[in-house]
N, C-alpha and C positions, 0 to 999 in steps of 0.2 A: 370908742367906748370900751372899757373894760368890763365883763361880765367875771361873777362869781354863781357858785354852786352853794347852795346852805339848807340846811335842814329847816322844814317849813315850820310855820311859826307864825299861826291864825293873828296873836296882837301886833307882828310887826311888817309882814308881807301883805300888800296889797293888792286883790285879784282883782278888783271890779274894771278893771280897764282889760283884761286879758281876754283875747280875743285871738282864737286860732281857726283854721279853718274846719275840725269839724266840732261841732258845735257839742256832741255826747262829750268831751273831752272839755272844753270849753266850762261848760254844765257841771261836769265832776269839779274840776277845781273851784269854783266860785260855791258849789252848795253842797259836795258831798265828802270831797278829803276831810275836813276837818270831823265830819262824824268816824270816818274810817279810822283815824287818825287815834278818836276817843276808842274805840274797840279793839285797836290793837290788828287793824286787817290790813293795814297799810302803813308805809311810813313814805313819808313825802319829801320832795328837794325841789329847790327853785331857783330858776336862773334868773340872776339881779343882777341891775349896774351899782358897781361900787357905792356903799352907801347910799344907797335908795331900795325906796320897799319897794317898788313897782315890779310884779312878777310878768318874767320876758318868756317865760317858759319851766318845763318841770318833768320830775316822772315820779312814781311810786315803784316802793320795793315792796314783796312779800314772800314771807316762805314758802315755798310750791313740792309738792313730791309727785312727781310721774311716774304712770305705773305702763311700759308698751306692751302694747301687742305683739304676738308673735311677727307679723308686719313688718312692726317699727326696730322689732330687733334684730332683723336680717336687713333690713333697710343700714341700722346702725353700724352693724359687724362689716356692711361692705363698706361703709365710709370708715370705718375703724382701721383697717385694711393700710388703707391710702394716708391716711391722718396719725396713725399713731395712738386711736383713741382706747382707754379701759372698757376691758370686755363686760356685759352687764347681760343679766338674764330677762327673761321675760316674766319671771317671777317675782322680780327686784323692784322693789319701790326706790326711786334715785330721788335723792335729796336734790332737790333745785333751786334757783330764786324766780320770781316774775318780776317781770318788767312790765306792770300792771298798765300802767300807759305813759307813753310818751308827747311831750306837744313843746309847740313852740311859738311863741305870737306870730301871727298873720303877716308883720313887720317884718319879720326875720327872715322870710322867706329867701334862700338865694344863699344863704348866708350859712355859716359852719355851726349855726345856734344849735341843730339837732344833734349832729355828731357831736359839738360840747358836750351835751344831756347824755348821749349815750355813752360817751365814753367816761366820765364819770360815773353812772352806775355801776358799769365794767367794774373797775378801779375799787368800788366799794364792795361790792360781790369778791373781788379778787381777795382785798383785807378781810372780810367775812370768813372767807375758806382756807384762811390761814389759823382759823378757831374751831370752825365748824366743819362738818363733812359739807362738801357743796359740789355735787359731779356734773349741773348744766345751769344755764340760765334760756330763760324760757320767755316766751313773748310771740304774742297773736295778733297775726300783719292780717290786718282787717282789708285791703284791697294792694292791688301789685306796685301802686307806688309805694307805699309804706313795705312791703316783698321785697325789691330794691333796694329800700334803702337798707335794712339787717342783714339782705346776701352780702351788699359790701362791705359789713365787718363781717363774715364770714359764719352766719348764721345759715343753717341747714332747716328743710323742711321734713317733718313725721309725715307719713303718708297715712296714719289712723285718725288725725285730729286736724279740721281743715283749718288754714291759718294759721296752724301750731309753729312754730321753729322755736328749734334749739343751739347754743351754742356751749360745747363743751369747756370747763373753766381751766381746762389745761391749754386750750388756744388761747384762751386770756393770757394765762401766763409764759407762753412762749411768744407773744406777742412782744 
């Protein structure tokens, strides 16, 4: 099966069969993206097989600003150190993106359907920041499987904000 990434699209993607394992993620797609969608809090992508609306999977993007604590920016400056990363203050509001949530049908399990979804937000975050300021992308790993799986695209934890991680968009693009 070939899968595609496509910007959602309430008359042509079909959720009612979507079916991941946790169910608040589940719930958002079938009855709340398309409100977020209307207000402008989200924007949404879906994974499809070629020419069929049946949604395999998805995430949403939104613009995010982090403001750390002193904390999180000594926390920072020592990963910054090892990594390469721009020095920021704690006074600094950093233009971010979120990565509001991430899923993938309950079918797909075992399968590279997640990495897909994440590495296409990457990818569109990355074209983003080639317009806009965009110093992190941001995403709250709601228990340590889902911790896992963001350490292995090289996603870092805030020690002020529990589940916070961050990924600096300059590893996107030395990636």
């Amino acid at each position: 099966m070939s899968y595609n990434v496509e910007r959602f699209n309430k008359s042509i993607h079909e959720r009612k069969n979507f079916e991941c394992e946790e169910e608040v993620l589940t719930n958002y797609l079938k009855r709340q993206l398309t409100q977020d969608e209307k207000k402008g809090m989200a924007r949404g992508y879906v994974l499809v097989e070629e020419n069929k609306p049946d949604v395999h999977g998805f995430y949403t993007l939104s613009l995010f600003n982090v403001n750390l604590d002193e904390e999180d920016v000594i926390e920072y400056k020592e990963q910054s150190r090892e990594k390469g990363f721009a020095k920021i203050s704690s006074n600094m509001s950093i233009p971010s993106v979120l990565i509001g949530r991430l899923a993938r049908h309950q079918s797909l399990k075992g399968t590279e359907a997640g990495d897909m979804l994440l590495v296409d937000a990457l990818q569109r975050v990355l074209k983003l920041s080639e317009e806009f300021g965009v110093h992190f992308v941001i995403v709250d790993a709601k228990n340590s499987i889902v911790k896992r799986f963001y350490q292995k695209f090289g996603f870092l934890e805030f020690g002020s904000v529990q589940d916070r991680m961050y990924l600096p968009v300059k590893t996107i693009r030395l990636a």
